[in-house]
C-alpha positions in Angstrom: 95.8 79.5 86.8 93.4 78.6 90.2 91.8 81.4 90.4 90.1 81.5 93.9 92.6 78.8 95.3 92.2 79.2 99.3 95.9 79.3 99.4 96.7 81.4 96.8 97.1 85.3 96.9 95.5 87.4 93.9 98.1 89.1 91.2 97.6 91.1 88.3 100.6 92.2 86.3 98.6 95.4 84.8 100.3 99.0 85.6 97.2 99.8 87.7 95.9 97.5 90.6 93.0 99.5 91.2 91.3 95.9 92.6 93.8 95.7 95.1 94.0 98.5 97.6 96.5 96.9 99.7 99.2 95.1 98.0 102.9 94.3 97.0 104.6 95.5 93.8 107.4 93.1 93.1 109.3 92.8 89.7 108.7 90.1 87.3 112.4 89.5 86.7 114.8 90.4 90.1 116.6 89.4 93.2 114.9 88.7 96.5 113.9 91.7 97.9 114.6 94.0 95.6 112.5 97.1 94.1 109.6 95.4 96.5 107.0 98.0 97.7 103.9 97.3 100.1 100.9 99.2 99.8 98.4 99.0 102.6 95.8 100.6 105.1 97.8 103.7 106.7 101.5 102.7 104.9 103.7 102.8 102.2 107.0 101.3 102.0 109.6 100.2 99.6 113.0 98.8 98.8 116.1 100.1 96.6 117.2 98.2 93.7 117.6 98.0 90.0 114.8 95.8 88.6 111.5 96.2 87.4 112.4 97.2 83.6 110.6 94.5 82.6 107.5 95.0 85.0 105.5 94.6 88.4 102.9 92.0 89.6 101.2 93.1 92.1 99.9 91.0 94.7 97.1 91.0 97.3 98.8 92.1 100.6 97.7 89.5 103.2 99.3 90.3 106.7 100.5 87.4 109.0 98.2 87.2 111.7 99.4 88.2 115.3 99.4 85.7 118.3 100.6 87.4 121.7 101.4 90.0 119.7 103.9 89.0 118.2 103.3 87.4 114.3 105.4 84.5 113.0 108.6 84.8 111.0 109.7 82.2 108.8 113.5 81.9 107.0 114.1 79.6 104.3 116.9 77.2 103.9 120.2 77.4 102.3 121.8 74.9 99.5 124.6 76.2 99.8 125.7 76.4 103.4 123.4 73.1 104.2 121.3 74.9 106.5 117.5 73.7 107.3 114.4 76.7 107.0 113.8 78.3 110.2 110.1 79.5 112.2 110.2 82.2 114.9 107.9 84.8 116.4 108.8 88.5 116.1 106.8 91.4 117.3 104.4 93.1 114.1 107.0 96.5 114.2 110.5 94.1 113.6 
């Protein structure tokens, strides 16, 4: 929809990314977290789940940047229990 938007990531939702040699393959329909992989310089990881029947988008992989080596965490908030979104610093291997 914005393509080049400075605060948006690229996505393609075709079975090949073959434009993005470091990215994230996240389902179109799922839970938080699940059936995620990251695909980057030197690394390959991914997560367990059941999703992705329908689907990936993959996205640009854009790592946090570090500050005293350690890189900046952020939490969102909960509804439910009432509690506010969180920031915090963690090293880059937490």
């Amino acid at each position: 929809m914005y393509p080049g938007h400075p605060n948006l990531l690229p996505a393609i939702t075709i079975d090949d990314p073959h434009e993005l040699t470091e990215s994230f393959r996240k389902p179109k329909l799922g839970r938080e977290g699940a059936n995620i992989s990251i695909v980057g310089a030197g690394m390959e990881t991914a997560t367990g789940g059941v999703y992705g029947e329908e689907g990936f988008v993959y996205q640009l992989l854009d790592p946090l940047p570090q500050f005293d080596d350690m890189r900046p965490a952020l939490a969102r908030g909960s509804s439910a229990t009432r509690r506010p979104a969180s920031a915090s610093a963690r090293p880059p291997d937490w």
